[in-house]
C-alpha positions as CSV (number, residue, x, y, z in Angstrom):
1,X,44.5,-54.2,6.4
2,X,41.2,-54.5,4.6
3,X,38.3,-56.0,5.7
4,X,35.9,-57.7,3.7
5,X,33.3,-59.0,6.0
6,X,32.4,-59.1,9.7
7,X,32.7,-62.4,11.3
8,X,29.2,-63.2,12.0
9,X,28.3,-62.7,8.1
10,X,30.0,-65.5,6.8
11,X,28.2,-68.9,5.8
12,X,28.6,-71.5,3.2
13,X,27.4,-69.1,0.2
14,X,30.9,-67.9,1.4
15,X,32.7,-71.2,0.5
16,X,35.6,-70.4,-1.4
17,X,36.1,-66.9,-1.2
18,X,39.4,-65.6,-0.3
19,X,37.8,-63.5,2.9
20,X,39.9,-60.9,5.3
21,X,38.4,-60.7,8.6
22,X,39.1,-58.2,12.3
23,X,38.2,-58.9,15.7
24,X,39.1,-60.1,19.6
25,X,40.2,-63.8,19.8
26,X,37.8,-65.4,21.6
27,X,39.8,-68.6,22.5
28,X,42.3,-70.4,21.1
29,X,43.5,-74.0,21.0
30,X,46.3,-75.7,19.9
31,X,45.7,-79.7,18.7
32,X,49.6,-79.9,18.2
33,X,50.0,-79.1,14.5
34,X,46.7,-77.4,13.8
35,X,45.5,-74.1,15.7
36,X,42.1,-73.0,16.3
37,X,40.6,-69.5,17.0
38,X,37.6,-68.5,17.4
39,X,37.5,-65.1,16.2
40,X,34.5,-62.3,17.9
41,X,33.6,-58.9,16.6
42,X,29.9,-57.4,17.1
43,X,28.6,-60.0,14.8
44,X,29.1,-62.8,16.5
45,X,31.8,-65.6,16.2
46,X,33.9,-67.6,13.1
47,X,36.0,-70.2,13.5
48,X,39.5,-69.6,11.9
49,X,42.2,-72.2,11.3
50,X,46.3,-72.0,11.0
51,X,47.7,-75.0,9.1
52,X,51.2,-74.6,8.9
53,X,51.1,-75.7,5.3
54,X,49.0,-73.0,4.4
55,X,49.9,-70.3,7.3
56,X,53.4,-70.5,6.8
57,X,55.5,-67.1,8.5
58,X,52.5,-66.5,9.9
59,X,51.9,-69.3,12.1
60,X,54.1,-68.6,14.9
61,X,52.0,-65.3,15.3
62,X,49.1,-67.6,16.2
63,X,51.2,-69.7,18.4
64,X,51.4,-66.2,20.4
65,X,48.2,-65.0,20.4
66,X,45.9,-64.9,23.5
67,X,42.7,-64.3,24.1
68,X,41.4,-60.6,23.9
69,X,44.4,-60.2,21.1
70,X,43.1,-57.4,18.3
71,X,44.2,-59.6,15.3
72,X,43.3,-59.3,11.3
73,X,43.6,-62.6,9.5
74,X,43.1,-63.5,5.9
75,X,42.0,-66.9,4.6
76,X,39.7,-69.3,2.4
77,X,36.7,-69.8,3.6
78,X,35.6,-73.6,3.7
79,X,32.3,-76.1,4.6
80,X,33.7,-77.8,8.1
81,X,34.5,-81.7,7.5
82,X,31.0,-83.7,8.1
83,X,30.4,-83.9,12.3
84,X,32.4,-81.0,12.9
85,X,29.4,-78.5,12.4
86,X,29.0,-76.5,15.7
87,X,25.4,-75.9,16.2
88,X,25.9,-73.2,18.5
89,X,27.4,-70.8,16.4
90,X,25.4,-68.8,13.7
91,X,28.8,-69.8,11.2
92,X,28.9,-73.4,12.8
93,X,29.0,-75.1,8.9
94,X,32.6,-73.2,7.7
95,X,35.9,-72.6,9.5
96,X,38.6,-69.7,7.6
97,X,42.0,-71.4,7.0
98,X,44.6,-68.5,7.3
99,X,47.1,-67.9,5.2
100,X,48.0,-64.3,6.3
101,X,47.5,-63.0,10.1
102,X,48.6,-59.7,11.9
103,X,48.8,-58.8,15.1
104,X,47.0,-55.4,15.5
105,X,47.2,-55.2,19.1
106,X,48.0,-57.9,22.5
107,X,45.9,-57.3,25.2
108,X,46.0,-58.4,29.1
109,X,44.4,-60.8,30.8
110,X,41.1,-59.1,31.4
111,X,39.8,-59.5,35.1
112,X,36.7,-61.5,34.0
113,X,36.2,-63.8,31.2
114,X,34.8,-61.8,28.3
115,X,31.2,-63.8,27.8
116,X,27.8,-64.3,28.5
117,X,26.5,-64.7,31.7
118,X,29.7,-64.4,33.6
119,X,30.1,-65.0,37.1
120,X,31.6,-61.6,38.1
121,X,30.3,-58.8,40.5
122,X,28.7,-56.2,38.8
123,X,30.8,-53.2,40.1
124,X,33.9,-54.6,38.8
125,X,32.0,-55.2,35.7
126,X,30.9,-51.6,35.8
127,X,34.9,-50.2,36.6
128,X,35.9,-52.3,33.2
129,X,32.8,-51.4,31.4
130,X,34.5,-51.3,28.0
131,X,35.5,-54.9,28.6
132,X,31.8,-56.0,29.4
133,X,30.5,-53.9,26.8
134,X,32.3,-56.9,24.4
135,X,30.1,-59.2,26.0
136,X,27.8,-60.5,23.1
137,X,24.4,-60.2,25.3
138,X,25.4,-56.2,26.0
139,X,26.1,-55.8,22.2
140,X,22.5,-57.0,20.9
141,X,21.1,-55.1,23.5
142,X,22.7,-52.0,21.8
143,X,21.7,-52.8,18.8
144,X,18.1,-53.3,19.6
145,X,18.8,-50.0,21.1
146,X,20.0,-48.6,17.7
147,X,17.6,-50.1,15.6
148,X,14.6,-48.7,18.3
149,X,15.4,-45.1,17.7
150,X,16.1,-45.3,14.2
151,X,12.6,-46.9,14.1
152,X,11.0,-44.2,16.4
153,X,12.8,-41.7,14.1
154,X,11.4,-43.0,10.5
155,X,8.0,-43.7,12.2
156,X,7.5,-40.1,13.4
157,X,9.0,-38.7,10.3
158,X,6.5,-40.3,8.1
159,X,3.9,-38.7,10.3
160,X,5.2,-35.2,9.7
161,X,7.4,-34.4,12.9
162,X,10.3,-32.4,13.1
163,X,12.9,-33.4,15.3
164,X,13.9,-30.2,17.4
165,X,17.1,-30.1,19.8
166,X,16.3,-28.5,23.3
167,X,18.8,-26.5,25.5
168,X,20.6,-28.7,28.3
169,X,21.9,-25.1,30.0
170,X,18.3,-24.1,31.0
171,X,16.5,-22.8,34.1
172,X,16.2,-24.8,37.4
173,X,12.7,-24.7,38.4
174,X,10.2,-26.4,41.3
175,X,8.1,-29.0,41.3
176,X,9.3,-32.5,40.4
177,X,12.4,-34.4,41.1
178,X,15.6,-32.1,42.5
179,X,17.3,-30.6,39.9
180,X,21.2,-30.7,38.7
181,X,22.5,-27.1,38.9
182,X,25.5,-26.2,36.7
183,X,27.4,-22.6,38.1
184,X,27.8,-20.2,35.4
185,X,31.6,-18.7,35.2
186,X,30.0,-15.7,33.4
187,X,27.2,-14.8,35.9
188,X,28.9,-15.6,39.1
189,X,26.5,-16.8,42.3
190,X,24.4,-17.7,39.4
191,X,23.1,-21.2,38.2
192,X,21.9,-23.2,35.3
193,X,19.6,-26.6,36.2
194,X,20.1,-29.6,34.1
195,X,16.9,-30.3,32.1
196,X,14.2,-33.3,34.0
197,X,12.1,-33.2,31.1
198,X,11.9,-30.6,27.9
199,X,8.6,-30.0,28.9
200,X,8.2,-26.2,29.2
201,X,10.7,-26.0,25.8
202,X,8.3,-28.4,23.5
203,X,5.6,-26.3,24.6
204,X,7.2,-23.3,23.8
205,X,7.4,-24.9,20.1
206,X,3.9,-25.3,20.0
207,X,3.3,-21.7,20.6
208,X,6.1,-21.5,17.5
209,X,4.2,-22.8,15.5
210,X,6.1,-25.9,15.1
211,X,3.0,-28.0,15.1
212,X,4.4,-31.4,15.7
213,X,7.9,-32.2,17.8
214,X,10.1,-34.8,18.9
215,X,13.5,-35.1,20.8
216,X,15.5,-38.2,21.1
217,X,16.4,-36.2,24.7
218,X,19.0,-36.5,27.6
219,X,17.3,-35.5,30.8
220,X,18.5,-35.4,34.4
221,X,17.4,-35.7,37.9
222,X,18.9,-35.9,40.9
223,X,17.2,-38.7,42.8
224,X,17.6,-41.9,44.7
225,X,18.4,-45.1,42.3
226,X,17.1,-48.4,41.9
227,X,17.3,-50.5,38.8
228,X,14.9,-48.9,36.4
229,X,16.2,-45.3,37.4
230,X,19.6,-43.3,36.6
231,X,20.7,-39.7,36.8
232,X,20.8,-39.1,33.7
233,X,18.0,-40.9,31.0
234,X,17.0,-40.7,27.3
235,X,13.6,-39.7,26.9
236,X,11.6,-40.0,23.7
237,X,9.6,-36.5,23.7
238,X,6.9,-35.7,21.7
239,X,4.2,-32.8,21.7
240,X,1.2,-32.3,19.0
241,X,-0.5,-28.7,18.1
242,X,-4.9,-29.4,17.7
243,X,-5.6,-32.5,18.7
244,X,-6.9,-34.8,21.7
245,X,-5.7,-37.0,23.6
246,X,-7.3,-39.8,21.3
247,X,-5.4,-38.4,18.3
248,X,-2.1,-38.9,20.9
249,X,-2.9,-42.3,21.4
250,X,-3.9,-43.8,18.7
251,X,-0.5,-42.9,17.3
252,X,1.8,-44.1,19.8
253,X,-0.4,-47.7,19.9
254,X,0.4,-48.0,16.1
255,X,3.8,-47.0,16.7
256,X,4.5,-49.2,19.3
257,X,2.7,-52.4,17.3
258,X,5.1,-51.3,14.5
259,X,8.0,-51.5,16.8
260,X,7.3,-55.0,18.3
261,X,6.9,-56.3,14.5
262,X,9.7,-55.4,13.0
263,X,12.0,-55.6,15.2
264,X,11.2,-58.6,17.7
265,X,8.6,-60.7,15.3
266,X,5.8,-60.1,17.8
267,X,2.3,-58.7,16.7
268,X,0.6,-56.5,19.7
269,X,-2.7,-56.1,19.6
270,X,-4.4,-52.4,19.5
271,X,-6.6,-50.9,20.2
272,X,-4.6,-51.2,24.1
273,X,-7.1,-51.6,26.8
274,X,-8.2,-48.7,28.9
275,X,-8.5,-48.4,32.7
276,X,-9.3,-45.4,34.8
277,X,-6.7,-44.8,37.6
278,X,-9.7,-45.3,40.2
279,X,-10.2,-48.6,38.3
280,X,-6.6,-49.2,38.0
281,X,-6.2,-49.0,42.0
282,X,-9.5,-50.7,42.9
283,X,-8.6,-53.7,40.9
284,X,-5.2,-54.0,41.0
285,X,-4.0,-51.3,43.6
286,X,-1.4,-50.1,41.3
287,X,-1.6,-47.2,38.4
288,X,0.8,-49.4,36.6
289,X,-0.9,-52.8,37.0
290,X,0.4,-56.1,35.5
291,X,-1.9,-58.2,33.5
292,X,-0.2,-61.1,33.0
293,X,-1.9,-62.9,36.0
294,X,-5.0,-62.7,38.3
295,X,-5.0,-61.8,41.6
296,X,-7.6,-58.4,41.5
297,X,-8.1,-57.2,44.4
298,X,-11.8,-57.3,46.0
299,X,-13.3,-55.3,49.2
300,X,-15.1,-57.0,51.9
301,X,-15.8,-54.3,53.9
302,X,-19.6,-54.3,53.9
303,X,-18.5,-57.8,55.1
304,X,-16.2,-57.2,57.6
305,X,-17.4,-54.2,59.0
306,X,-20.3,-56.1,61.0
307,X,-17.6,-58.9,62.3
308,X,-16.0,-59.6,65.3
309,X,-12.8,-59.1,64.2
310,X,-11.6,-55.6,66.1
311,X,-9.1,-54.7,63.7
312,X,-11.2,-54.8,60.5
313,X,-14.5,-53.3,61.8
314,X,-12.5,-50.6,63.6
315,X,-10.9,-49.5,60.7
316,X,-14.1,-49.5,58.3
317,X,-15.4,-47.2,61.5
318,X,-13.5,-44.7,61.0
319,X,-13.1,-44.8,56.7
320,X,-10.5,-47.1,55.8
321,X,-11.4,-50.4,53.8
322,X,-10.5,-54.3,53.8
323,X,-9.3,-55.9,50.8
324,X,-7.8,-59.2,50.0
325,X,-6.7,-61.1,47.2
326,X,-7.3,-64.7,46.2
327,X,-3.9,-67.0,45.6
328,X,-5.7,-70.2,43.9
329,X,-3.7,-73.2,44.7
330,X,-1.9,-71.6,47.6
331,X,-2.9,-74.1,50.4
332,X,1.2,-75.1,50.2
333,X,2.2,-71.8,51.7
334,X,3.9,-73.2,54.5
335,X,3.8,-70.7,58.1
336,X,7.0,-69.3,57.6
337,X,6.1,-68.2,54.3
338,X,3.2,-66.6,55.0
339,X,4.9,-65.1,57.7
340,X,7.8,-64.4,55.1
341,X,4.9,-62.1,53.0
342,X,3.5,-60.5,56.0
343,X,7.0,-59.3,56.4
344,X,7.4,-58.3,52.9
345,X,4.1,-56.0,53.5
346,X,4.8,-54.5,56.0
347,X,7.8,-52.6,53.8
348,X,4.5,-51.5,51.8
349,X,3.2,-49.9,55.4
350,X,0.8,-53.2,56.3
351,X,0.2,-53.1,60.2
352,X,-0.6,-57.1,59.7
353,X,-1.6,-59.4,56.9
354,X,-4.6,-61.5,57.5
355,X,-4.9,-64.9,55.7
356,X,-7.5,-67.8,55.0
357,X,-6.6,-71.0,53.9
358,X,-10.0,-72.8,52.2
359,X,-9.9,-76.1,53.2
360,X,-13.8,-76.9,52.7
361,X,-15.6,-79.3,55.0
362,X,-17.7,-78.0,57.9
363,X,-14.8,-75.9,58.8
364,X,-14.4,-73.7,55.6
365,X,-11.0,-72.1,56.7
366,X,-8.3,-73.1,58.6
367,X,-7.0,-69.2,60.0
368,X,-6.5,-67.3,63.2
369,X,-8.7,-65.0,62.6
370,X,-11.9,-67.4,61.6
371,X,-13.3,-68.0,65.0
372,X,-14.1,-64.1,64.5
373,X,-16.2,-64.3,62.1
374,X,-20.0,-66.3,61.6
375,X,-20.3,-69.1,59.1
376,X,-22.6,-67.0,56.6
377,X,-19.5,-64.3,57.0
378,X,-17.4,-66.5,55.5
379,X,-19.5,-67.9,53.2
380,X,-19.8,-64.4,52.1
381,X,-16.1,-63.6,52.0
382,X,-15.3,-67.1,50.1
383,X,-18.4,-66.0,47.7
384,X,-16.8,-62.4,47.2
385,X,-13.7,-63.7,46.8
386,X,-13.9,-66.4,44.2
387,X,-12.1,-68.8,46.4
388,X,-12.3,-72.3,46.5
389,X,-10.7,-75.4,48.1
390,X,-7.2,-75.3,48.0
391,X,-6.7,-71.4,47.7
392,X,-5.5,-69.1,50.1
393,X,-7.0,-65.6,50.6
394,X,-4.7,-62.9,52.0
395,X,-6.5,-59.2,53.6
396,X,-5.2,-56.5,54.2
397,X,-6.8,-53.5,56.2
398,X,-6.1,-49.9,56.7
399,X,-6.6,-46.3,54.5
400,X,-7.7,-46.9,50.8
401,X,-4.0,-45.9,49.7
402,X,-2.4,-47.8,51.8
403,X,-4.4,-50.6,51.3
404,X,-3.8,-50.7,47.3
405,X,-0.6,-50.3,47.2
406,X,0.2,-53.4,50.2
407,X,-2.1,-55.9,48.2
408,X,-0.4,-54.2,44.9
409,X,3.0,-55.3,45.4
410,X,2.2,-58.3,47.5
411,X,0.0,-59.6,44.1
412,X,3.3,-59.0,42.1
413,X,5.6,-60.5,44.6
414,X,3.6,-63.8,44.8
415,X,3.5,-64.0,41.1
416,X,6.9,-64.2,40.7
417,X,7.2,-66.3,43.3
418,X,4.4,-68.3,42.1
419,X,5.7,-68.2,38.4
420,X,2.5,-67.1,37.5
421,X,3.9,-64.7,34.8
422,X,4.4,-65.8,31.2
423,X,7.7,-63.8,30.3
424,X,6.8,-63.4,26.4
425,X,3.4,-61.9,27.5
426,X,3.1,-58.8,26.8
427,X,0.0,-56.2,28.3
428,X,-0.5,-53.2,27.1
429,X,-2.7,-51.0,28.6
430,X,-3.4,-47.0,29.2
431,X,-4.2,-45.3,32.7
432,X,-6.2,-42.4,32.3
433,X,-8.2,-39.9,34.0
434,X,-5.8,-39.4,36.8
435,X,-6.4,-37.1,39.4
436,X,-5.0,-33.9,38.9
437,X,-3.9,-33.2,42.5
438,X,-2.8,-35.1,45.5
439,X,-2.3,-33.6,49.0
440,X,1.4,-33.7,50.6
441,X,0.7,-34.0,54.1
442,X,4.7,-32.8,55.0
443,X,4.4,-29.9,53.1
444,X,0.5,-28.9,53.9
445,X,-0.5,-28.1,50.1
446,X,-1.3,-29.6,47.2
447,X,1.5,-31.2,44.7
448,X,0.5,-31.9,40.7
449,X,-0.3,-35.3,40.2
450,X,1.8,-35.9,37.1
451,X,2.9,-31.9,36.1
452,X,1.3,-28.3,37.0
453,X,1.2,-28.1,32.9
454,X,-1.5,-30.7,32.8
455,X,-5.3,-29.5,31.5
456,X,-7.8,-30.3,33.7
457,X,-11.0,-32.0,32.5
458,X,-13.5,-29.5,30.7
459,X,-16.1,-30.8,33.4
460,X,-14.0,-30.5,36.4
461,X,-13.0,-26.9,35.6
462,X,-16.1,-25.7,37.7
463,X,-14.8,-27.3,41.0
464,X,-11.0,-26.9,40.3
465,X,-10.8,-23.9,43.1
466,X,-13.3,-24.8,45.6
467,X,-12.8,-29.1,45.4
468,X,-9.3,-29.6,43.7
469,X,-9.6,-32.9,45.2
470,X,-12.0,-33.7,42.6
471,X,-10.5,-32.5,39.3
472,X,-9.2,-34.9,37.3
473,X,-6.5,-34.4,34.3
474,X,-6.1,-35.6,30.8
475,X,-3.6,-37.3,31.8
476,X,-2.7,-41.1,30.2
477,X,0.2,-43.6,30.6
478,X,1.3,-46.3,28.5
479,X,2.1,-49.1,30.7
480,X,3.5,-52.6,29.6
481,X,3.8,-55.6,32.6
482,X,3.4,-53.1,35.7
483,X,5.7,-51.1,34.0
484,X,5.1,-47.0,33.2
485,X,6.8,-47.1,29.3
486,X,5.9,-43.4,29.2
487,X,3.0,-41.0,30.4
488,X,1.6,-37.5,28.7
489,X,-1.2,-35.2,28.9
490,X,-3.2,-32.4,27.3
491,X,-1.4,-29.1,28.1
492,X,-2.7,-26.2,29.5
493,X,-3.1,-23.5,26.8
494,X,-4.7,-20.7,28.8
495,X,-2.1,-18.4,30.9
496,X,-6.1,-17.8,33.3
497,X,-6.0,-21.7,34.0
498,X,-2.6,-22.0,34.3
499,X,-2.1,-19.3,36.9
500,X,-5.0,-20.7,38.8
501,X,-3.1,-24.4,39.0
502,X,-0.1,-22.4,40.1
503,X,-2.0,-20.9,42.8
504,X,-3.7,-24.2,43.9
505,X,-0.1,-25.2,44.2
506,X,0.6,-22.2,46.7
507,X,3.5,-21.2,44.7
508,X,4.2,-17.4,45.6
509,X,3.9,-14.9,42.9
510,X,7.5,-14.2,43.2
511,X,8.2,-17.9,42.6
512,X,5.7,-18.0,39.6
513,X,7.0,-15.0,38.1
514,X,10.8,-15.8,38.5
515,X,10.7,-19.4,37.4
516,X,7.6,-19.3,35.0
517,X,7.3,-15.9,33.5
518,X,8.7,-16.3,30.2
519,X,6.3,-19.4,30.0
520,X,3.1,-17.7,31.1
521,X,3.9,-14.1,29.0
522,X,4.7,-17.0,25.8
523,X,1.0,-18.4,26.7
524,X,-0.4,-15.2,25.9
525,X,0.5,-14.8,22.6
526,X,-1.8,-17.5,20.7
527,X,-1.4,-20.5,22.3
528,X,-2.8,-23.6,20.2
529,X,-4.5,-26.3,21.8
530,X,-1.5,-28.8,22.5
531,X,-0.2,-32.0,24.3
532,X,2.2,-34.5,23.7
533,X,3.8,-37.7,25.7
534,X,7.2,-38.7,26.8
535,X,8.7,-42.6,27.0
536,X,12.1,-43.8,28.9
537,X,14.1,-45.3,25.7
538,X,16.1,-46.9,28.4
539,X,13.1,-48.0,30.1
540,X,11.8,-49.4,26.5
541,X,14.9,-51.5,25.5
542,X,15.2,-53.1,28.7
543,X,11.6,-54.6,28.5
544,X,12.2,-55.4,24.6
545,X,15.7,-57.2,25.5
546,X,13.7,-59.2,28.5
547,X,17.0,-57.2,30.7
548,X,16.0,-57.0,34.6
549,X,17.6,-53.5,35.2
550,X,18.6,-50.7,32.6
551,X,21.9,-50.7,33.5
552,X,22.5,-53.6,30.7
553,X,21.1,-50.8,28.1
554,X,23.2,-47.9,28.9
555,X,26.6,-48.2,27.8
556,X,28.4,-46.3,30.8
557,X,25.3,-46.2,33.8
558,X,25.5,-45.2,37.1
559,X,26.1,-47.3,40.2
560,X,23.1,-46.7,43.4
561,X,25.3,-44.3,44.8
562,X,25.5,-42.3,41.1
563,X,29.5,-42.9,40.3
564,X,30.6,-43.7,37.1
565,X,33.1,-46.6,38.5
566,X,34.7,-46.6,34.8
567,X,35.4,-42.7,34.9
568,X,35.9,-42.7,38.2
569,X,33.2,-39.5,38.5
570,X,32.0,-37.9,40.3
571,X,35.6,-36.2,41.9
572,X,37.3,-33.1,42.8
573,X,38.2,-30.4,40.9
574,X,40.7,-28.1,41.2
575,X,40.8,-25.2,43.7
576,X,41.3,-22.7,40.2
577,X,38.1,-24.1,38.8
578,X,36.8,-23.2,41.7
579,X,37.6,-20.0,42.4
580,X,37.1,-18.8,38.6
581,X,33.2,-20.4,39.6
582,X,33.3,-17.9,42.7
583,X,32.5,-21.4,44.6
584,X,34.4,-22.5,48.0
585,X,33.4,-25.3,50.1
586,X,33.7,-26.0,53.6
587,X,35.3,-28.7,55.5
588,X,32.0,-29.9,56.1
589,X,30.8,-30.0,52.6
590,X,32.0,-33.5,51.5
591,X,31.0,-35.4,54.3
């Protein structure tokens, strides 16, 4: 068995050649006489042919063969008689007449038919993964996924990183998504924690010396799924020694215009636009905003706040806002839909979503709440909010927070219901200036916005003690469509600062000595100025392959509940593993 070429290869500069050729059968039909295969490996498809005149001892063996049969055939390769071209398949112009053919393998009848867009549920997709993983659309997603970090690789190579491996076996720490502990047999009662992030390792580097890093890394947290999120991830980390932020990001826009070029034909335009995160949330109440359609969010409550209406003046009273966003043509919302997306914001924390419909004429509006409000008020609230006859204008009021992140999703929710978004667009922007602290109300201290590694600004350092609420951090993320591709900062590189943040933190100085002493005694010894980003390479590819969860570009992910139905993990051990682990569990513990 020796093969020559894969199937998708072949064309009509083939014609001729005596070929040898391995793969699944895809299908197979008989025309009494002749027998047709279409043969599948990772390439894609050929069509191969048994005469019996030219198969000979070999064409009962097709006769046999079903589909999903491992098969190696050998044959001519020749232009397909004029008509029978098949347009749909990449070698549509040539067909392989056989004239030797082994059997390498038969196969059963797989519990789902073995291409795309099958009509299957997903977890029985997911317990025959290596079946689906045939699938053609899951093997260009793979090797998109290939070709990415070989891409990412020879781009950050030719700007003079290292690629450094991190531990896995490392130190569970606070702060941060739950960790994954790991019992050491060696040190009984004593635990390892599955790495979130390499973050305090890369830094470590820094002070090494190692000037510029990257890791193609597997990180893990133990958190609740959805369909951009797994247990385990691959992270693209990087971290720089003497540089700025700008340095940061002007690297990673060229890298990521160099990536959409070459390998999906599409130029992106750089520099990427730059929004503040107050910006980012006033106009869009998201720090991830889409651009792909309208919809920015204005305030009316200098307008509202001297209306009738209870619910909005009362809530300007006492410091929350009103803000509403324009839907232009949406006069065809029937009731029930409107009453549909006051449901959906509710999920968001709305009390009530308010709406306008601008019909014009003496009336203006048609609404319930419009006999609350004086024709100049709603002359004023049209005015502010760019609507005009035929558009629908949708308010939302409570606290700031609350308030962005109601009319935030409900912008993105109407745009794909609206098909307002282009799916070949593609926005890039960065988020910066993030605050570096936000207050956790359950826990009665303050929680690091993105990390506590994160530098403050050099003019917020004066306040950081007496109006943390006020720092902000040089902090940026890359976002793409309402999508966070990766986010980074400007480290801390003095142990002073960095013990302050951990005390703004109310960490103990038990906790910061046992789970960062080695970092702040490493900090002390010459630490350069350093920072450095991190992106989800699963995240990536399943924006690049236009995928609508990640789970198409992970060969073996996770289910919501974080099994592996293929592996049928996670399970029980046995009681010896156990007890060499110095672990027993209660009755109690599984349930």
């Amino acid at each position: 068995m020796k093969r020559t070429h894969y199937c998708g290869d072949l064309s009509l500069a083939n014609d001729g050649e005596i070929v040898s050729i391995c793969g699944w059968i895809q299908r197979r039909r008989d025309h009494g006489g002749l027998i047709f295969i279409d043969l599948r490996d990772r390439t894609g498809f050929v069509q191969i042919v048994f005469d019996p005149a030219i198969s000979g001892e070999y064409f009962p063996l097709a006769e046999k063969a079903r589909p999903e049969y491992v098969i190696n055939a050998t044959g001519k390769v020749s232009k397909r008689p004029e008509g029978q071209e098949n347009p749909n398949m990449t070698t549509g112009e040539i067909e392989i007449y056989i004239s030797e053919m082994e059997i390498l393998n038969s196969a059963k009848t797989p519990p789902f038919l073995i291409e795309d867009d099958v009509d299957c549920d997903e977890n029985v997709r997911l317990k025959y993964r290596y079946l689906d993983l045939r699938r053609p659309e899951l093997q260009k997603n793979f090797k998109l996924r290939h070709q990415l970090t070989m891409k990412i690789r020879n781009y950050l190579d030719g700007h003079g990183f290292w690629e450094v491996e991190t531990p896995i076996l490392g130190k569970s720490t606070p702060e941060g998504a739950r960790d994954y502990l790991v019992p050491s047999r060696m040190h009984p009662g004593e635990f390892y924690g599955l790495p979130q992030s390499p973050q305090l390792y890369k830094q470590m580097l820094m002070i090494s010396g190692m000037d510029k890093y990257f890791q193609i890394a597997r990180c893990f947290r133990d958190e609740d799924l959805r369909a951009d999120r797994q247990p385990e991830f691959t992270q693209l980390d990087i971290e720089m020694s003497f540089i700025d932020r700008e340095v940061i990001m002007d690297l990673m826009e060229n890298m990521m215009a160099e990536i959409y070029r070459e390998l999906l034909g599409i130029e992106i335009k750089t520099p990427f636009l730059r929004l503040s995160y107050a910006e980012a949330m006033e106009r869009f109440g998201s720090d991830k905003p889409d651009l792909r359609f309208g919809m920015e969010l204005k305030d009316i409550s200098d307008i509202a706040k001297d209306s009738n209406f209870k619910v909005f003046a009362a809530n300007v009273a006492k410091g929350g806002v009103v803000k509403g966003i324009t839907v232009k043509g949406g006069e065809h919302f029937s009731r029930r839909e409107l009453d549909d997306l006051t449901k959906y914001a509710g999920i968001f924390g709305a009390k009530g979503l308010a709406w306008m419909v601008v019909i014009g004429g003496e009336d203006k509006v048609k609404s319930p709440i419009a006999k609350f409000f004086t024709p100049e008020q709603i002359d004023a609230i049209l005015g502010r909010m760019e609507a005009e006859v035929g558009d629908v204008v949708m308010f939302v009021s409570d606290n700031y927070d609350t308030t962005c992140n109601v009319l935030g999703n409900l912008r993105c929710e109407i745009a794909k219901r609206e098909n307002l978004i282009a799916p070949d667009d593609n926005q890039f922007l960065w988020v910066v200036d993030f605050p570096m602290f936000e207050y956790d109300d359950e826990e009665e201290r303050y929680v690091a916005k993105h990390h506590p590694f994160t530098m403050p600004m050099d003019e917020d350092l004066d306040i950081l003690t007496e109006h943390p609420e006020k720092v902000r951090a040089k902090a940026y993320d890359m976002i793409l469509n309402g999508v966070e591709l990766g986010g980074g900062s400007i480290r801390i590189h003095n142990s002073e600062v960095q013990s302050k943040v951990f005390e703004l933190l109310k960490l103990s100085e038990e906790d910061i000595h046992e789970k960062f002493g080695y970092f702040l005694t490493a900090l002390q010894y010459g630490t350069p100025p350093h920072g450095g980003i991190a992106f989800g390479i699963d995240r990536m590819v399943m924006l690049m392959a236009q995928r609508k969860s990640i789970r198409d570009v992970i060969a073996f992910p996770k289910t919501q509940s974080a099994t592996c139905l293929t592996t049928e993990s996670p399970c029980d051990v046995a009681p010896k593993q156990l007890r060499e682990l110095g672990i027993s569990l209660r009755e109690t513990d599984k349930n």
